[in-house]
Residue frames as a rotation matrix with the C-alpha (Angstrom) as fourth column:
UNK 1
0.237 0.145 -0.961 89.97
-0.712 0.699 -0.070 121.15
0.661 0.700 0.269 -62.39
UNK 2
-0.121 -0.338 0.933 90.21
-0.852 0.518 0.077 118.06
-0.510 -0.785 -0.351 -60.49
UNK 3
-0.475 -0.372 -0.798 91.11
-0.750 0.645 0.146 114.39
0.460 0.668 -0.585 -61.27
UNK 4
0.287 0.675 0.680 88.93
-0.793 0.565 -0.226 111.52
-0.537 -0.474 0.698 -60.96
UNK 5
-0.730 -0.577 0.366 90.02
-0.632 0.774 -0.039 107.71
-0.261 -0.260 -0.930 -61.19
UNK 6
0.315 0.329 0.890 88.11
-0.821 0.565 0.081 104.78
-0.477 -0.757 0.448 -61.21
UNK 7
-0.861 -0.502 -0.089 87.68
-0.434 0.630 0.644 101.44
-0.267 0.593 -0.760 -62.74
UNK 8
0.442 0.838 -0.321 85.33
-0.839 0.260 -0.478 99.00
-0.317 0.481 0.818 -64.47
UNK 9
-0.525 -0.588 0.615 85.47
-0.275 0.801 0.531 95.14
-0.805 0.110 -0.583 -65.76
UNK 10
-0.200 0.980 -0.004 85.08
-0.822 -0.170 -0.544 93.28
-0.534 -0.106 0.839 -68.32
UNK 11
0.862 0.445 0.240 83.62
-0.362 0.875 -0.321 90.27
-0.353 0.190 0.916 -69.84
UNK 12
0.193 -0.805 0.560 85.90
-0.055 0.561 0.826 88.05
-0.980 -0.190 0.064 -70.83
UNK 13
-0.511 -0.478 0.715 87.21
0.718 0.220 0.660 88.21
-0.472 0.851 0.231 -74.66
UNK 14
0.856 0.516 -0.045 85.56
0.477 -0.818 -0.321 91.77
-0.202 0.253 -0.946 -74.92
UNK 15
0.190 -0.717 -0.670 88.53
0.429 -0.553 0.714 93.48
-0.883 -0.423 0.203 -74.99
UNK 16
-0.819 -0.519 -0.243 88.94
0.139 -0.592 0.794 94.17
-0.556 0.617 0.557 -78.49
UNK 17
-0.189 0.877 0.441 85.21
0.742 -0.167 0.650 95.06
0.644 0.450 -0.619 -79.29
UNK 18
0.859 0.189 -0.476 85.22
0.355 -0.890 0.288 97.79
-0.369 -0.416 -0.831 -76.39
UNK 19
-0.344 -0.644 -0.683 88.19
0.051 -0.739 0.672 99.44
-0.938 0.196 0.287 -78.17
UNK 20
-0.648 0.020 0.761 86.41
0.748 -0.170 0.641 98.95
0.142 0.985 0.095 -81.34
UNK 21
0.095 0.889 -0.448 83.69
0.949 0.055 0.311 100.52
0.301 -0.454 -0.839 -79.73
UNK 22
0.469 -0.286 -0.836 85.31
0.470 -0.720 0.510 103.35
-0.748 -0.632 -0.203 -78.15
UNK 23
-0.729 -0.589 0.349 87.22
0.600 -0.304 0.740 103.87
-0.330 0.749 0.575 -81.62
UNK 24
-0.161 0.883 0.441 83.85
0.759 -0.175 0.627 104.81
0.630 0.436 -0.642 -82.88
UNK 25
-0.498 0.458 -0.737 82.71
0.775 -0.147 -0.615 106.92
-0.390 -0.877 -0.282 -80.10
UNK 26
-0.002 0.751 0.661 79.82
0.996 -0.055 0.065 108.54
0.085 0.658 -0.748 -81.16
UNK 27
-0.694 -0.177 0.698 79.96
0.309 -0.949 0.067 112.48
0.651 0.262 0.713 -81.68
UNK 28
0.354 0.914 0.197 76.79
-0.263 -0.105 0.959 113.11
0.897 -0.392 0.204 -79.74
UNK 29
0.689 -0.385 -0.614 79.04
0.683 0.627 0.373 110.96
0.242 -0.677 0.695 -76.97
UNK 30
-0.403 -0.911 0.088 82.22
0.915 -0.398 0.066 113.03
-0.024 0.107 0.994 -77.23
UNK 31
-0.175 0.429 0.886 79.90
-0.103 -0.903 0.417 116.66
0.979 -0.018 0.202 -77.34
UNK 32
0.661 0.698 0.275 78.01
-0.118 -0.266 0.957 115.60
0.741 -0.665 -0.093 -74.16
UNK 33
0.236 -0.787 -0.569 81.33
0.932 0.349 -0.095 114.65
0.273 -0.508 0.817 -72.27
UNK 34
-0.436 -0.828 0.353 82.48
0.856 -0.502 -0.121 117.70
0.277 0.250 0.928 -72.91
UNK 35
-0.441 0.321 0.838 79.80
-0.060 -0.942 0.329 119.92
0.896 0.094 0.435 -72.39
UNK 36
0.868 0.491 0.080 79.24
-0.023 -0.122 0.992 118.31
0.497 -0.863 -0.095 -68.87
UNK 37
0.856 -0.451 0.251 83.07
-0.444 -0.892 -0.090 119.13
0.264 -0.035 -0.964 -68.13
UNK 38
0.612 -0.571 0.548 84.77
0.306 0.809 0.501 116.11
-0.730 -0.139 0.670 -68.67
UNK 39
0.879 -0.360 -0.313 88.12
-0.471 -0.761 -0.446 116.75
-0.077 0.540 -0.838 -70.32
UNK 40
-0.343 -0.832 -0.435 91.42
-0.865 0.460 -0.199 114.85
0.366 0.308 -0.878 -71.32
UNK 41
0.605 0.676 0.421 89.09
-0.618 0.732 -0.287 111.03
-0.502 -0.086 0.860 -70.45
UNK 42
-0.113 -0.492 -0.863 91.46
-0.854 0.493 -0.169 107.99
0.509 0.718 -0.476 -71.01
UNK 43
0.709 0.678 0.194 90.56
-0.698 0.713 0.064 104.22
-0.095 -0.181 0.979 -70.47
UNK 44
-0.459 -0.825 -0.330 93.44
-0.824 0.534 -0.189 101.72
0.332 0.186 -0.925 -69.83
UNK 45
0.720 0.665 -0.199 92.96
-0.620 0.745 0.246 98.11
0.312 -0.054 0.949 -69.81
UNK 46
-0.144 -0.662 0.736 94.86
-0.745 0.562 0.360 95.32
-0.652 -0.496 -0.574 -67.42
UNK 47
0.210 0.259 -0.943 94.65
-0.792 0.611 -0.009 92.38
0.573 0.748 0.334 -70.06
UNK 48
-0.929 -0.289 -0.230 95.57
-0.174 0.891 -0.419 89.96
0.326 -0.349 -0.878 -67.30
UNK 49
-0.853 0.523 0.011 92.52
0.356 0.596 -0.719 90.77
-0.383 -0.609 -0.694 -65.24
UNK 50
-0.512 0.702 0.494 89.85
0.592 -0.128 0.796 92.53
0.622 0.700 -0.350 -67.89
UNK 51
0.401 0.211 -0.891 89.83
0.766 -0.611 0.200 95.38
-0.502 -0.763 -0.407 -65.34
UNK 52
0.182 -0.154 0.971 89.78
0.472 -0.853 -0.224 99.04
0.863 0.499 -0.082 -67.10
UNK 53
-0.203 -0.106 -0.974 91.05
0.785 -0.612 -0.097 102.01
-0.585 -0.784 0.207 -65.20
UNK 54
0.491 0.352 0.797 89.58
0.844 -0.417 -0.336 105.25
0.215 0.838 -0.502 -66.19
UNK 55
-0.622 -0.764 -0.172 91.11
0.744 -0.645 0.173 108.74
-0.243 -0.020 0.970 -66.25
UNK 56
0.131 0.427 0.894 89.29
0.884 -0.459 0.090 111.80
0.449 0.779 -0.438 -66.48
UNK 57
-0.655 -0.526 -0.543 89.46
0.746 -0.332 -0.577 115.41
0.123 -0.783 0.609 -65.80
UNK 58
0.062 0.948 0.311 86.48
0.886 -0.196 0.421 117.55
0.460 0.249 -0.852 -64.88
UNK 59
-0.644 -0.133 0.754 85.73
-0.080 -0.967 -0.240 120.98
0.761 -0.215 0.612 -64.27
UNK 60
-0.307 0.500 0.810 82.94
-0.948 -0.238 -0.212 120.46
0.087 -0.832 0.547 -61.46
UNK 61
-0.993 0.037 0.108 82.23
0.010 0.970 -0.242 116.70
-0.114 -0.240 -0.964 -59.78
UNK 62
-0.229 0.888 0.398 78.54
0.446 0.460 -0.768 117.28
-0.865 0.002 -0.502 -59.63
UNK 63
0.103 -0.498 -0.861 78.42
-0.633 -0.700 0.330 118.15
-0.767 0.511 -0.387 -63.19
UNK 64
-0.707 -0.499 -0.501 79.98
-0.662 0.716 0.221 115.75
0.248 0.488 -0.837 -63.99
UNK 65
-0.849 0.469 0.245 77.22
-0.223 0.103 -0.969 114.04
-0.480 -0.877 0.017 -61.95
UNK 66
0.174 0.845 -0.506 74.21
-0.573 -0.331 -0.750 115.19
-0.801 0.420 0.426 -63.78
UNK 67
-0.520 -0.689 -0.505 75.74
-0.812 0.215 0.542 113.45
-0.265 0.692 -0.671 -66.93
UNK 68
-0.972 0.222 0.076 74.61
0.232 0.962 0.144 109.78
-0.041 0.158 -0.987 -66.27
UNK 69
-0.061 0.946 0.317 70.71
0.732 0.259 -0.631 111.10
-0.679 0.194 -0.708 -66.77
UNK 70
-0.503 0.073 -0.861 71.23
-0.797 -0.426 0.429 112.52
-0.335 0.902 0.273 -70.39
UNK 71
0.722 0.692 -0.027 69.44
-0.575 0.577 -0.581 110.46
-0.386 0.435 0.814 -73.09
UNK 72
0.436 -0.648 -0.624 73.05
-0.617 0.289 -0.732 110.05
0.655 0.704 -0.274 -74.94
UNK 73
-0.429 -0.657 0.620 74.74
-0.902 0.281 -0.328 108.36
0.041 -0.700 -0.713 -71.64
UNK 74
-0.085 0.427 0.900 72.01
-0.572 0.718 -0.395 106.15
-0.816 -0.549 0.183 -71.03
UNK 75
0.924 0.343 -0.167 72.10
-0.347 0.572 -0.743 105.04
-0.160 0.745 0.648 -74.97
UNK 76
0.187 -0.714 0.675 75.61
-0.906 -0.391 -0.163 104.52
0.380 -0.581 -0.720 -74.09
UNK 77
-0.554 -0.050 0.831 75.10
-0.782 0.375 -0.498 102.28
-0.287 -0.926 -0.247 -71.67
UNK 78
0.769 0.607 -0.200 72.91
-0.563 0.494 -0.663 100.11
-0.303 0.623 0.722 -73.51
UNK 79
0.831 -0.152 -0.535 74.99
-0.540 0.010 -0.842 99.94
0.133 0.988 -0.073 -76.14
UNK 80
-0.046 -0.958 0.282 77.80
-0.687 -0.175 -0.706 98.53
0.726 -0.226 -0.650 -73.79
UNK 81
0.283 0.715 0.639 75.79
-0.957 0.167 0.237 96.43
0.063 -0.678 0.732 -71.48
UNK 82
0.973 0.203 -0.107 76.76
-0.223 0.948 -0.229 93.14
0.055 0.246 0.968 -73.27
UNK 83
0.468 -0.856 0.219 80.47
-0.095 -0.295 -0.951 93.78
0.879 0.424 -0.219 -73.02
UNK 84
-0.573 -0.563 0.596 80.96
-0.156 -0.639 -0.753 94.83
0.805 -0.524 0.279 -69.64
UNK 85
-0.621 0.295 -0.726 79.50
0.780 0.324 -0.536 94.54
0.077 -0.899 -0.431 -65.94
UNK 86
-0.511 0.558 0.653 76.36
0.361 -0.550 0.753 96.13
0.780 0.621 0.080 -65.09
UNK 87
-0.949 0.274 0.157 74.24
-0.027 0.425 -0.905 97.38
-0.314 -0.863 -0.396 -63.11
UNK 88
-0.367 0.714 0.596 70.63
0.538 0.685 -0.491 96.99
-0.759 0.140 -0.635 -63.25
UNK 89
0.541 0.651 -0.532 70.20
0.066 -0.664 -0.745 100.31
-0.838 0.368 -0.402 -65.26
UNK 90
0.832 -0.489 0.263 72.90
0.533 0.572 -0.623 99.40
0.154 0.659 0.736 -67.53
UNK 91
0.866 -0.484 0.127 75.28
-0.491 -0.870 0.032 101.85
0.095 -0.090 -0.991 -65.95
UNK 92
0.210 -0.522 -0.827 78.75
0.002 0.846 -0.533 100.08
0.978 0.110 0.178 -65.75
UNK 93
0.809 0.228 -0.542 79.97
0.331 0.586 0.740 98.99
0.486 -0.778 0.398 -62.49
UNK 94
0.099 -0.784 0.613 82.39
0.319 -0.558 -0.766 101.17
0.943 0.271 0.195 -61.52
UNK 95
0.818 -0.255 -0.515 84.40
0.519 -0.055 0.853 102.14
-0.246 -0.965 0.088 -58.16
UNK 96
0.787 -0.587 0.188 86.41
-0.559 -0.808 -0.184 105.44
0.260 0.040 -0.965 -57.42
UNK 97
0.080 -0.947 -0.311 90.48
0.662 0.284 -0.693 105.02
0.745 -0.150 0.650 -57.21
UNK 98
0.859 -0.212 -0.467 91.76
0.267 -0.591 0.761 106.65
-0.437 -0.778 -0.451 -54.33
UNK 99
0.376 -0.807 0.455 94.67
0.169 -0.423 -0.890 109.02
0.911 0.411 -0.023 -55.69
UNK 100
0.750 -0.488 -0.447 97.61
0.662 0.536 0.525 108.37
-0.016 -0.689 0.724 -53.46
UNK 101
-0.355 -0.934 0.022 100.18
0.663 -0.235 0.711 110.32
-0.659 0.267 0.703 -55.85
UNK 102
0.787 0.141 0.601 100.31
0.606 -0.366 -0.707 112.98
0.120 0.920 -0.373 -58.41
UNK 103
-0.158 -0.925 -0.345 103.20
0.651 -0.361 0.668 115.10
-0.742 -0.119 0.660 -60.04
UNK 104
0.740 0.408 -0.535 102.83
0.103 -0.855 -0.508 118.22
-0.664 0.321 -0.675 -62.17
């Protein structure tokens, strides 16, 4: 299992429509996570600078990979587009953390 980092930003006064948003997370979402070995997946938000940090753990990186060209990811992404930085395919904008630390 290995641990993967990053962030993401977003729009200004989104913040409590991507946690409604995420409250919801579709089932079809939450199956396809899982079944491309994504596993304990939390999402923290800086409210000063509307900069998310994600959290996730996966069983294989490319894998995990393959994900972003399901049908559910990319409706997803849509669905999230207006909220949040983009790029052009609506994927969010998103840059690895560099893990510095970890403790068991």
């Amino acid at each position: 299992m290995m641990r993967k980092s990053f962030k993401m930003k977003l729009y200004d006064g989104m913040a409590k429509e991507y946690e409604r948003r995420h409250n919801l997370l579709w089932d079809e979402m939450k199956e396809m996570i899982h079944a491309y070995g994504g596993h304990n997946y939390s999402i923290w938000l800086d409210e000063e600078t509307n900069v998310l940090y994600g959290y996730i753990e996966l069983e294989d990186e490319a894998l995990w990979q393959k994900s972003a060209d399901t049908e559910i990811c990319r409706r997803w992404w849509d669905y999230m587009a207006d909220i949040m930085e983009t790029n052009p395919d609506n994927s969010p904008v998103s840059a690895d953390l560099l893990k510095v630390f970890a403790l068991d």
